[in-house]
Backbone as JSON, one array per atom type, in Angstrom:
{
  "sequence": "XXXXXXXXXXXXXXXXXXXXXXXXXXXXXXXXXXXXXXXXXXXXXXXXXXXXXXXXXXXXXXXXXXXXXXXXXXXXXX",
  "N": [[-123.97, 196.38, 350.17], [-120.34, 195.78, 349.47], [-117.39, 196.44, 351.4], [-114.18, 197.2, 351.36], [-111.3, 197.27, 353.12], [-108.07, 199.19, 353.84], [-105.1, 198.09, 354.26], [-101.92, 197.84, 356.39], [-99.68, 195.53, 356.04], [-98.17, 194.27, 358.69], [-96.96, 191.97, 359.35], [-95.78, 188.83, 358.57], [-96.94, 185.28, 358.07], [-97.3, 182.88, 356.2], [-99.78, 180.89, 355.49], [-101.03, 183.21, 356.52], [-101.31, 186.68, 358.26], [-100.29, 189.65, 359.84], [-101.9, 192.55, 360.08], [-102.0, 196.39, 359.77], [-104.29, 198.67, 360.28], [-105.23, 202.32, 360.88], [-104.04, 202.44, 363.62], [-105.5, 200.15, 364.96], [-104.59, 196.02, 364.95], [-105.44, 193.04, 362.84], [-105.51, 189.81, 362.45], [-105.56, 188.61, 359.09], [-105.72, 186.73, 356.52], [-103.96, 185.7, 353.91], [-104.46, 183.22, 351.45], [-105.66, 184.24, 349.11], [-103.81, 185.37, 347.57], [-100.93, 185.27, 346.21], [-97.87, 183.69, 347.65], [-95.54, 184.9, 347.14], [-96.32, 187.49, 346.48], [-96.92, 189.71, 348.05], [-95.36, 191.29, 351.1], [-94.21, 192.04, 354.15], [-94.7, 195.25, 354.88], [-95.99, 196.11, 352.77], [-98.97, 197.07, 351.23], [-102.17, 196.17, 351.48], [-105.95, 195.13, 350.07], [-108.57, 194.65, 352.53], [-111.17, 192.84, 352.89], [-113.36, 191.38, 354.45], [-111.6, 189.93, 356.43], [-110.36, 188.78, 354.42], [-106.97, 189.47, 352.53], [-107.9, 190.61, 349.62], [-106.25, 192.35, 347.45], [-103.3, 193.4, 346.21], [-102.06, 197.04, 346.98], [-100.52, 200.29, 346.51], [-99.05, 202.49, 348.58], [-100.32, 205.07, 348.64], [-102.99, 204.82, 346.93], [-104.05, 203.35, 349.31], [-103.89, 205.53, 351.36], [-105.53, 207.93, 349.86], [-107.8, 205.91, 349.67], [-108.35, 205.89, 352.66], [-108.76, 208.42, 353.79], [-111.29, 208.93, 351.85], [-112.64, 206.73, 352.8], [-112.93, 208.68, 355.54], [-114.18, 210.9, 355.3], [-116.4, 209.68, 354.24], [-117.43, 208.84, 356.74], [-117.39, 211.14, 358.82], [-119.68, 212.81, 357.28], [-121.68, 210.92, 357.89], [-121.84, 210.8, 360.65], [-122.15, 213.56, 360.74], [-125.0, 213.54, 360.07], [-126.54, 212.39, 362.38]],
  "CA": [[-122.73, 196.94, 349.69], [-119.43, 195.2, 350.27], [-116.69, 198.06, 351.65], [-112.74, 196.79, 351.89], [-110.34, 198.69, 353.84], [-106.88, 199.21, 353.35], [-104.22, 197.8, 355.88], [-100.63, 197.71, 355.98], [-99.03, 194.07, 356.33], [-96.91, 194.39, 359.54], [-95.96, 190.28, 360.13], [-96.31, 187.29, 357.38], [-96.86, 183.38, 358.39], [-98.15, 182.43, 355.39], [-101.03, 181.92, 354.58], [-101.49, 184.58, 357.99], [-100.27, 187.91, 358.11], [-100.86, 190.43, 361.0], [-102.1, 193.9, 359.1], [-102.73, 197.18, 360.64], [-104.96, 200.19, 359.68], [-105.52, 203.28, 361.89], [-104.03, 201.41, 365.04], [-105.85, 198.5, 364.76], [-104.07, 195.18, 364.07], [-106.06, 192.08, 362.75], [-105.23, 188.69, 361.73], [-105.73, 188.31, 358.13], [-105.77, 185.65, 355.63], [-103.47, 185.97, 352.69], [-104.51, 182.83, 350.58], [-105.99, 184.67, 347.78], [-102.86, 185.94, 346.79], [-99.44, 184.27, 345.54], [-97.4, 183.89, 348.39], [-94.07, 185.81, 346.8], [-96.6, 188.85, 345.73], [-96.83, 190.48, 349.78], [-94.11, 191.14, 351.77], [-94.26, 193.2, 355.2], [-94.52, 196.62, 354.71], [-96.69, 195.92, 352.03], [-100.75, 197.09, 351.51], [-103.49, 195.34, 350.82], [-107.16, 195.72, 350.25], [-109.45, 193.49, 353.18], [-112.31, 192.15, 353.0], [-114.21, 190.15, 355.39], [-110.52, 189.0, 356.76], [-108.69, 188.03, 353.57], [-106.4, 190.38, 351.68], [-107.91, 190.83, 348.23], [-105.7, 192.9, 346.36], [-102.12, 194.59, 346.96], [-102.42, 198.35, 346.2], [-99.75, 201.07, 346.92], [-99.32, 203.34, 349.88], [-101.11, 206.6, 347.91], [-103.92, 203.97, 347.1], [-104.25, 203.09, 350.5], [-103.95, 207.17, 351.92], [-106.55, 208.13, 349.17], [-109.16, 205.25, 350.15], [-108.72, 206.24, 354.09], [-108.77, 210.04, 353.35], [-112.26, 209.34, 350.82], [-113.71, 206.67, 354.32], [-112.86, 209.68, 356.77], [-115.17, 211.61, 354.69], [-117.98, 209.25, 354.73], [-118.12, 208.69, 358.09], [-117.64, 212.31, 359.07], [-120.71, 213.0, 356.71], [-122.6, 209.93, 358.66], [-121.87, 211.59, 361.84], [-123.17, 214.84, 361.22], [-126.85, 213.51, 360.2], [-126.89, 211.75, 363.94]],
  "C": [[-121.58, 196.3, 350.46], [-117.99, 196.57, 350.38], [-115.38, 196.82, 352.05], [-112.25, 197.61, 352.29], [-108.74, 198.36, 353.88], [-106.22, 198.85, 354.47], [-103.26, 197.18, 355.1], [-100.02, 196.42, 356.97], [-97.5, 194.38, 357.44], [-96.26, 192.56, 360.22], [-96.66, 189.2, 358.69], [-96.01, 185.87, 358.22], [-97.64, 183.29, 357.1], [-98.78, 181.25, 355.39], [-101.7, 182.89, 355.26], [-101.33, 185.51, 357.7], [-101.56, 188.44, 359.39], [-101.14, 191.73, 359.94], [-102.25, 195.17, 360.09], [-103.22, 198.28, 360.01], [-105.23, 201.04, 361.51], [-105.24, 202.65, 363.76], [-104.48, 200.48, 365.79], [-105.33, 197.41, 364.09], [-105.34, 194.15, 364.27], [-105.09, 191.14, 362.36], [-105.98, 188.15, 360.62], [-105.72, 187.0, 357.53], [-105.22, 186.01, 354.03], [-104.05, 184.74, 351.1], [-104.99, 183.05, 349.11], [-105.18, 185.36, 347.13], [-101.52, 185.04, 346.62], [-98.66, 184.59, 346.74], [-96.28, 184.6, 348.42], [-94.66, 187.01, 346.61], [-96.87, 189.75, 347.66], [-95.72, 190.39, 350.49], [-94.81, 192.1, 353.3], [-94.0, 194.18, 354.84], [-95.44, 196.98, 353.6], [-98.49, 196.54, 352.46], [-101.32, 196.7, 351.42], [-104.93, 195.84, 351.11], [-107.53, 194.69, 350.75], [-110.54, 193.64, 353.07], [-113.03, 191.02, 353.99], [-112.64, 189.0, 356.07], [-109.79, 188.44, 356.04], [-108.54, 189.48, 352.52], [-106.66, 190.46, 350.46], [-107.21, 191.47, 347.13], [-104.65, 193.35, 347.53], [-102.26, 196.12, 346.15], [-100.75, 199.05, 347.13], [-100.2, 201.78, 348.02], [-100.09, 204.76, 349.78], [-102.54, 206.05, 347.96], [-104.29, 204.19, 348.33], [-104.83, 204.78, 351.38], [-105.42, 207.56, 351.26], [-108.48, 207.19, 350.11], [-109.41, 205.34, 351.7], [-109.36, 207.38, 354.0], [-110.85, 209.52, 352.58], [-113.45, 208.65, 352.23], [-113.66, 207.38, 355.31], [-114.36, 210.59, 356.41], [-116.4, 211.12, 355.03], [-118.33, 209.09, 355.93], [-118.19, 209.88, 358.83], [-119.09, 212.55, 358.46], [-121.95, 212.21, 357.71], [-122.7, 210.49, 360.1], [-122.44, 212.88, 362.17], [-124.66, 214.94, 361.28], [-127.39, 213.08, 361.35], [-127.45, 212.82, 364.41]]
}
């Protein structure tokens, strides 16, 4: 199963960008997207280090909010 996670574009060098989710920043890889379609402040869905899709900030809330869940769930069968 491949799992992306949502992170909000806090710096662009294109084709770079810095992202951050839950107070973790990474260094991304934007080239799979058009370089005018991301801006800072912007979301995106990652994958294995490159930004696959831009989604909204509800998007983004939703798909944290639905992986809090699963890993809460994963935590209680430990």
């Amino acid at each position: 199963m491949c799992v992306g996670v949502p992170m909000k574009v806090v710096e662009i060098n294109y084709p770079m960008a810095v992202a951050e989710a839950k107070g973790v920043r990474r260094t991304i890889s934007l080239m799979l997207l058009p370089e005018d379609e991301v801006k800072e402040g912007d979301y995106v869905m990652v994958h294995v280090g490159n930004a696959i899709e831009k989604i909204d900030k509800k998007a983004a809330e939703e798909i944290w909010q639905a992986l809090d869940e699963v890993l809460e769930a994963l935590e209680g069968e430990g």
